[in-house]
C-alpha positions in Angstrom: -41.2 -23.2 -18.9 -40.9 -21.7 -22.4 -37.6 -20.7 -24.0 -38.8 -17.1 -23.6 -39.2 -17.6 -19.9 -36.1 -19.7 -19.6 -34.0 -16.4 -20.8 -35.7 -13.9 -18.0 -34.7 -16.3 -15.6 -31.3 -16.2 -17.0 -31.1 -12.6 -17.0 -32.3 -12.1 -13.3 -29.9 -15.2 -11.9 -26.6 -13.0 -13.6 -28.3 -10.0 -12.1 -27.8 -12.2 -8.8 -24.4 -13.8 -9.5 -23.3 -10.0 -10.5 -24.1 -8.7 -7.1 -22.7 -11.4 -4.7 -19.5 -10.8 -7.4 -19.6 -7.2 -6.3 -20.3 -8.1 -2.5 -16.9 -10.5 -3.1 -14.8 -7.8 -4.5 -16.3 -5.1 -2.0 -14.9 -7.5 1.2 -11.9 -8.2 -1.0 -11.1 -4.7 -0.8 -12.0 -4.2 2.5 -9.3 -7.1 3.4 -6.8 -5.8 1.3 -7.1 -2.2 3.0 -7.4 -3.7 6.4 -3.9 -5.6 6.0 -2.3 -2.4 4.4 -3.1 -0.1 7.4 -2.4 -3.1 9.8 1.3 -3.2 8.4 1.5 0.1 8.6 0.6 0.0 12.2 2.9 -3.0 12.8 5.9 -1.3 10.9 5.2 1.6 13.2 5.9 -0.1 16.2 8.4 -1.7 15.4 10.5 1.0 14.7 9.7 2.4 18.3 10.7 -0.6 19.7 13.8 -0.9 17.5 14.6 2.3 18.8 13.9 1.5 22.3 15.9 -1.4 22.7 19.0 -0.2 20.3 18.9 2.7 23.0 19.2 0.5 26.0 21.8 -1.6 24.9 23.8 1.6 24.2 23.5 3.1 27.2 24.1 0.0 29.4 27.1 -0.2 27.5 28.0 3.1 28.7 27.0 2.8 31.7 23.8 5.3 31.4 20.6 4.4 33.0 17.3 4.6 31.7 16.2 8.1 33.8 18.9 9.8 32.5 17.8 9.4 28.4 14.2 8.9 29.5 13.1 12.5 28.1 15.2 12.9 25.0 14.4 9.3 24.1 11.0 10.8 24.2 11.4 13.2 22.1 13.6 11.5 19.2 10.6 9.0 19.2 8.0 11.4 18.5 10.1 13.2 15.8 10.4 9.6 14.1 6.3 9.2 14.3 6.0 12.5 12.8 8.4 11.6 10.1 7.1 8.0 9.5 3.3 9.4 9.7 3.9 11.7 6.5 5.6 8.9 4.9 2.7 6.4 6.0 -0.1 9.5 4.0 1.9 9.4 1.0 1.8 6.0 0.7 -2.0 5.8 1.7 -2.5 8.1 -1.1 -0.9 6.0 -3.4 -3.1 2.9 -2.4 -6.4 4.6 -2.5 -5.5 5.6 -5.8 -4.8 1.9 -6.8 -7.8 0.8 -5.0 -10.2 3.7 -6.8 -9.1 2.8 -10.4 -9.4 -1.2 -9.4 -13.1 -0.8 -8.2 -13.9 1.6 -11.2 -12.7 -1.1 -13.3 -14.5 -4.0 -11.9 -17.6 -2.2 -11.6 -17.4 -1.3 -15.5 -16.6 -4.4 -16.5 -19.4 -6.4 -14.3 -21.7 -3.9 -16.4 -20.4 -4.7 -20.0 -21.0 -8.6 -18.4 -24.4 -8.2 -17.8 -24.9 -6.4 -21.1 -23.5 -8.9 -23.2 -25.6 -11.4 -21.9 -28.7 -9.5 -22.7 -27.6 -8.7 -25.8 -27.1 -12.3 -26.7 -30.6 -13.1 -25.3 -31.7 -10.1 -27.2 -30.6 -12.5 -30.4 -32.0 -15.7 -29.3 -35.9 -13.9 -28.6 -35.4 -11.8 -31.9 -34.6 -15.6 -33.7 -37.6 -17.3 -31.5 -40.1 -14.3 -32.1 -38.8 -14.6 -36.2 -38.2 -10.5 -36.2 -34.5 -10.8 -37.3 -33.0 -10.1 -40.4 -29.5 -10.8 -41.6 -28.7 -7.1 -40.6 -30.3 -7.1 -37.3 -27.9 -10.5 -36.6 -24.7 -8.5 -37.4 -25.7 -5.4 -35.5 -25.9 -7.6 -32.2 -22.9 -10.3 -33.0 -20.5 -6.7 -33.3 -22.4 -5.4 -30.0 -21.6 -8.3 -28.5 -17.9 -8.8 -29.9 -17.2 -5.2 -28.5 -18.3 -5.7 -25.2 -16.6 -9.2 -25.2 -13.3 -7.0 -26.0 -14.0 -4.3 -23.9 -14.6 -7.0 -21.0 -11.1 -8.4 -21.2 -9.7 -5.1 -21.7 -11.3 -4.1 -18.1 -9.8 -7.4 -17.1 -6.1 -6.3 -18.4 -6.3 -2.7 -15.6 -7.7 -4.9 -13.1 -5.0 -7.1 -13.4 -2.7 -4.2 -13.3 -3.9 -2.7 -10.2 -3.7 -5.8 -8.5 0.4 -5.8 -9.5 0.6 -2.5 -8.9 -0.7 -3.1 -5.4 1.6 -5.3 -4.7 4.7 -3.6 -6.3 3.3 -1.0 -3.5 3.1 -2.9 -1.0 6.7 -4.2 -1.5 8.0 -0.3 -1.9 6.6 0.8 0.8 8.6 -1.4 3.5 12.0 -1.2 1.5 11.6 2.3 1.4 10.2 2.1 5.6 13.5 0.2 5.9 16.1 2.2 4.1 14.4 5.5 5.8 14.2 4.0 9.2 16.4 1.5 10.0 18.4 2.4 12.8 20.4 -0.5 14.2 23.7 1.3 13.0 23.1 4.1 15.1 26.2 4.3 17.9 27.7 1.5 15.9 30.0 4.1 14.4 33.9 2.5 13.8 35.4 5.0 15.3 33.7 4.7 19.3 34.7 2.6 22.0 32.2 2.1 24.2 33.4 2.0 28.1 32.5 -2.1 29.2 31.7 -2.1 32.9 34.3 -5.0 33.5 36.6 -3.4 36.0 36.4 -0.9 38.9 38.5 1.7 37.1 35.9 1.9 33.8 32.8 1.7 35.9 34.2 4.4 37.5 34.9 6.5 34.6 31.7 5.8 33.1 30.0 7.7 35.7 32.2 11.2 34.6 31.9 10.6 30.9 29.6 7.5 30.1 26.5 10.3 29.5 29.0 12.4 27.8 29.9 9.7 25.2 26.0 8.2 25.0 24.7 11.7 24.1 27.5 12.1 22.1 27.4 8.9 19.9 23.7 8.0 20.3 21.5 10.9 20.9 22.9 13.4 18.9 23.2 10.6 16.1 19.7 10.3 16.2 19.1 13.8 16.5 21.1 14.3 13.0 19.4 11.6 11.4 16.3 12.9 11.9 17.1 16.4 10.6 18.6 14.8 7.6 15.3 13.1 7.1 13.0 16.3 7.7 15.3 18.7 5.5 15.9 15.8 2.1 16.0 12.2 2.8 11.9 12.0 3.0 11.1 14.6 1.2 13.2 12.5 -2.2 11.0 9.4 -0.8 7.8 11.5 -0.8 8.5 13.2 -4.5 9.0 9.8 -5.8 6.2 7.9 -4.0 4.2 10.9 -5.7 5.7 10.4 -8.9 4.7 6.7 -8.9 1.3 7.0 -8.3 1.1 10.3 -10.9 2.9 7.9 -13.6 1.0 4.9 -12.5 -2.7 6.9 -12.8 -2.0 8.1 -16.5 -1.2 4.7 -17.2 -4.7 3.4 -16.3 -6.1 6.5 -17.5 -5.3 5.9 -20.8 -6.7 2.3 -20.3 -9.6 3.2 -19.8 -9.8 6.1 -22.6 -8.8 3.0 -25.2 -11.7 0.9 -24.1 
């Protein structure tokens, strides 16, 4: 095999290397997407559940059984999915948006790759074919210095993204958290709740143990989740918003340097 030969089959083997690269990066992305809406799922559920249980152990302790909170437990669940579904969208947004400028980054910069190696084989058959010149030379070592530069500058927002993503990922559950966290609820300092440990309290808990639970539980929940609709989530959602907004010019203005 000739030299001139030897540099085709250079060329077509990074052509090759350059697509199982973009079949790595395709699954990578496909994982990374996979685990976001699987935590999303998995926070989901368990806030249910955290509701579900906090509930029970309130109303045993007042005495209340399950029928009697059955419906507006119901219904206080479903107002927290709706809640936790538009937070879940904003912060889908927000990834996508990572994930588009990531891919758009990588693809660019597999492209510049591939072109600097064919402008450097360009060189070596101009040298072995003896059409070069001094100026022809510099004309492809600047080429290929700008691409080299332009590679690592596409490496730089890819790098980015990736610590982005993760400074999202991290954001979104202390924000899932602080929003939805409800462990306190009917833990307030001023309630006593009525223990079944004598014939005279069991007895009062059946005349005002649902009194008290709706009181101290339900309605608690009830508030909370009008506080959330009307500004708590709505502050979340402006500044989830804002981040991504922020976070986009940022690349943006990556890539219009490049």
């Amino acid at each position: 095999m000739n030299q001139l030969e030897q540099i085709k089959l250079e060329n077509q083997n990074l052509i090759d290397k350059l697509k199982e690269l973009a079949e790595i990066d395709e699954e990578k992305a496909s994982v990374m997407s996979a685990i976001f809406i699987k935590t999303n799922d998995e926070l989901r559920i368990n806030n249910i559940k955290e509701i579900q249980t906090n509930m029970a152990n309130k109303a045993k302790a007042f005495g209340v059984s399950p029928e009697k909170y059955i419906v507006r437990q119901e219904s206080i669940i479903y107002s927290y999915i709706e809640q936790i579904n538009k937070f879940m969208k904003s912060y889908n947004d927000e990834y996508i948006n990572i994930k588009n400028k990531l891919q758009k980054a990588q693809e660019n910069q597999k492209k510049l790759i591939f072109n600097t190696k064919k402008l450097s084989n360009g060189k070596k058959i101009c040298i072995l074919t003896n059409r070069v010149n001094e100026q022809i030379l510099n004309e492809y070592d600047n080429r290929i210095k700008k691409c080299k530069e332009q590679i690592n500058s596409y490496e730089d927002i890819i790098s980015r993204c990736e610590e982005e993503f993760e400074a999202c990922r991290m954001r979104r559950e202390n924000d899932f958290k602080e929003l939805f966290s409800n462990n306190d609820i009917g833990n307030n300092k001023g309630l006593t709740i009525i223990k079944n440990n004598n014939i005279f309290k069991r007895i009062k808990n059946i005349f005002n143990g649902y009194k008290e639970f709706s009181k101290h539980v339900l309605r608690e929940y009830a508030s909370r989740i009008n506080d959330m609709k009307i500004e708590t989530l709505e502050k979340h959602l402006t500044k989830i918003k804002k981040n991504m907004v922020d976070f986009s010019n940022e690349i943006d203005k990556m890539f219009e340097n490049i």
